[in-house]
N, C-alpha and C positions, 0 to 999 in steps of 0.2 A: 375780792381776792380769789375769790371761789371761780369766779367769772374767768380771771386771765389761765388760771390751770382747766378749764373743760376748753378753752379757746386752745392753747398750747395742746391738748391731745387730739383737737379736732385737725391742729394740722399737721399731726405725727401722722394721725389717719389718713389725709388727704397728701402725705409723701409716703405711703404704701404702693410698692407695686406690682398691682397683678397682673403683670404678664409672665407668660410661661410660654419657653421656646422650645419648639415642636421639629425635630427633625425625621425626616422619609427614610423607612429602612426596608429597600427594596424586596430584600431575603424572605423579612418574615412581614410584608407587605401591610404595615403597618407607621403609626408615626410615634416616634420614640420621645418621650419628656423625662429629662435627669431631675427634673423638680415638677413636682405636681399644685403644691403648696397646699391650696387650700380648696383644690376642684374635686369634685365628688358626684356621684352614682347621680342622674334626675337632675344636674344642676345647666344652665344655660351657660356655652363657652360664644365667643366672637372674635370672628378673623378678624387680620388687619383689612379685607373688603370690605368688612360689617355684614356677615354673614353668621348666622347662628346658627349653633348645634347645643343638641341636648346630647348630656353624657349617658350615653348606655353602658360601659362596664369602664371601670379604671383598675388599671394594677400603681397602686401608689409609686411615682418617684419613678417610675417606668413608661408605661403606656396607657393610653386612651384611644378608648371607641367613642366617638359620637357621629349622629345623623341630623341633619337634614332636610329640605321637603326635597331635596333634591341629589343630593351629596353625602355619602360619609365622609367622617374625618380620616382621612389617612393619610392620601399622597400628597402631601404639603410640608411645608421646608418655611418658619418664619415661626412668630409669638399669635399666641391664640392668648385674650383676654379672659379675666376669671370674673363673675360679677363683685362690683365694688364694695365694703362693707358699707353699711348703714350705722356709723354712729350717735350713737344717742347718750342724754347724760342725766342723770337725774335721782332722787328716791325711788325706790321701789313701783310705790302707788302715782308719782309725776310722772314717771318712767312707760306705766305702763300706759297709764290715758293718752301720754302724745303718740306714743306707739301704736296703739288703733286706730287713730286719728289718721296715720300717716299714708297709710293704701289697705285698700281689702284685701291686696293680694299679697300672701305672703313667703312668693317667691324674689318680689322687687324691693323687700326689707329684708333679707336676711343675704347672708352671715353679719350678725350685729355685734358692734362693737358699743360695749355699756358701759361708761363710767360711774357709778355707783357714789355719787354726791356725799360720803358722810368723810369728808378727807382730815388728816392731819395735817397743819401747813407752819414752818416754818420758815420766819422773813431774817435778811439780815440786813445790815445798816451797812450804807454807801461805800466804806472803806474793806470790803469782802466782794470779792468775783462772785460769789455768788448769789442768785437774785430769791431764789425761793428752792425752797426743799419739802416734798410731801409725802405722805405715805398713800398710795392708792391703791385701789380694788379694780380691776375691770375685767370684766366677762368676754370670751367671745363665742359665740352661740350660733348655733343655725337648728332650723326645724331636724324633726327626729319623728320614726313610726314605733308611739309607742304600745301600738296595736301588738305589731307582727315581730319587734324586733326584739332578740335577748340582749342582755348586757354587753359580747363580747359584739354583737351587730352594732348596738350603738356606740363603742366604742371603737370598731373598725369604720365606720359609716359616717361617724361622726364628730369624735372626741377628737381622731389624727389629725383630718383635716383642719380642727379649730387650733389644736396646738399648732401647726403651723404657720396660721394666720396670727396668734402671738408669737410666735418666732419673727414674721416678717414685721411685725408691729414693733420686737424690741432692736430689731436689726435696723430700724430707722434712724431710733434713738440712739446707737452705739454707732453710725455713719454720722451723726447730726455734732460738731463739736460746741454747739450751743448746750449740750447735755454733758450731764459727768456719765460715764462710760459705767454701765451697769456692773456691776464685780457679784450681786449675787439677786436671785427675787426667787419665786416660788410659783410654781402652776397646780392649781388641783384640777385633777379631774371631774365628770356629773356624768354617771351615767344616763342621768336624766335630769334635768335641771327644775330644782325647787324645794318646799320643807313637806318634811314630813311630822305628821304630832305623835303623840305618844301613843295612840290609836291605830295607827299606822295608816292613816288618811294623807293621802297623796297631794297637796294641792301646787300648782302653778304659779312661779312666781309672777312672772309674764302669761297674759292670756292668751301663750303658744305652747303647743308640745316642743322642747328646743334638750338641746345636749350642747355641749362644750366643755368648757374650762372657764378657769378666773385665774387670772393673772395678777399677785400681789407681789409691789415693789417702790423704791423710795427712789423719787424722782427728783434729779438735784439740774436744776438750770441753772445757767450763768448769767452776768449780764452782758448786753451785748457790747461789742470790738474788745469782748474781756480773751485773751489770749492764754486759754488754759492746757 
């Protein structure tokens, strides 16, 4: 059972989309985006030529600068891609083994989307439109500097951006009418993602420095040609 619910979120995740439409504002010789989503400072964008930029400065929900080996981003009119999220599902400790396993580099695994395996799942019988109902946890994350950066950085730098990427995550599911239309869930914030003991010992949940949110909400599918 467990199985069909990480399957149904992998392709909640895999009808997410990151494009974000970029248009040229001669004025102030720049290129304007009304949604940013989930693109952020350091991150890699890609034209529709398949040309890549890295972002050097963003005003959220505004504009973006990025370069290059050749090009800045400016005078272009069309959707620039955001990198895809990486989801993954599992405990904690399952979580984080496939997760190193998966690249050394850890700009082509993140922003990660984690489903956190310990679900509550409720089934119903034949005669109910509905196929299953659960309560789920999921993260979504991207690297953070927890060097240099204070709380209101990691949450400008970091937390925005992830909130968004759970916006476009719940925005899939409230387009999808295979799903009941969410009516309420909850987001927390991390300004730094992981636990702390009673010591005040920092450690990592994931063996990444990462910020985000967790996204907690009760997930009701239907079954299918059910007309809800």
């Amino acid at each position: 059972m467990i199985e069909e619910i990480t399957q149904t979120i992998g392709e909640i995740v895999s009808g997410m989309d990151n494009s974000i439409l970029g248009t040229y504002d001669p004025i102030g010789d720049k290129t304007d985006f009304c949604a940013t989503k989930w693109a952020r400072k350091g991150k890699i964008l890609t034209d529709e030529d398949a040309f890549t930029y890295s972002v050097v400065s963003i005003i959220y929900d505004e504009s973006i600068e990025g370069l290059n080996l050749f090009d800045p981003l400016v005078k272009m009119n069309g959707n620039i891609f955001l990198p895809a999220p990486f989801y993954i599902h599992g405990t904690r400790y399952a979580t984080n083994a496939e997760w190193l396993k998966t690249d050394s580099d850890l700009r082509r695994k993140t922003p990660i989307i984690w489903l956190l395996e310990t679900t509550n799942e409720t089934r119903f019988g034949k005669g109910d439109s509905r196929l299953f109902e659960s309560d789920l946890r999921i993260f979504f994350l991207d690297e953070t500097n927890v060097k240099d950066f204070l709380s209101d950085d990691h949450r400008r730098e970091v937390v925005y951006p992830m909130q968004k990427l759970a916006e476009e995550f719940i925005s899939v599911i409230d387009g999808d009418r295979s799903f009941k239309r969410l009516e309420n869930y909850r987001i927390k914030s991390f300004s730094r993602f992981g636990v702390e003991d009673q010591s005040g010992v920092f450690q990592n949940i994931l063996d990444a420095n990462l910020s985000g949110v967790e996204l907690s909400l009760t997930l009701t599918k239907y079954r299918k040609n059910c007309k809800c």
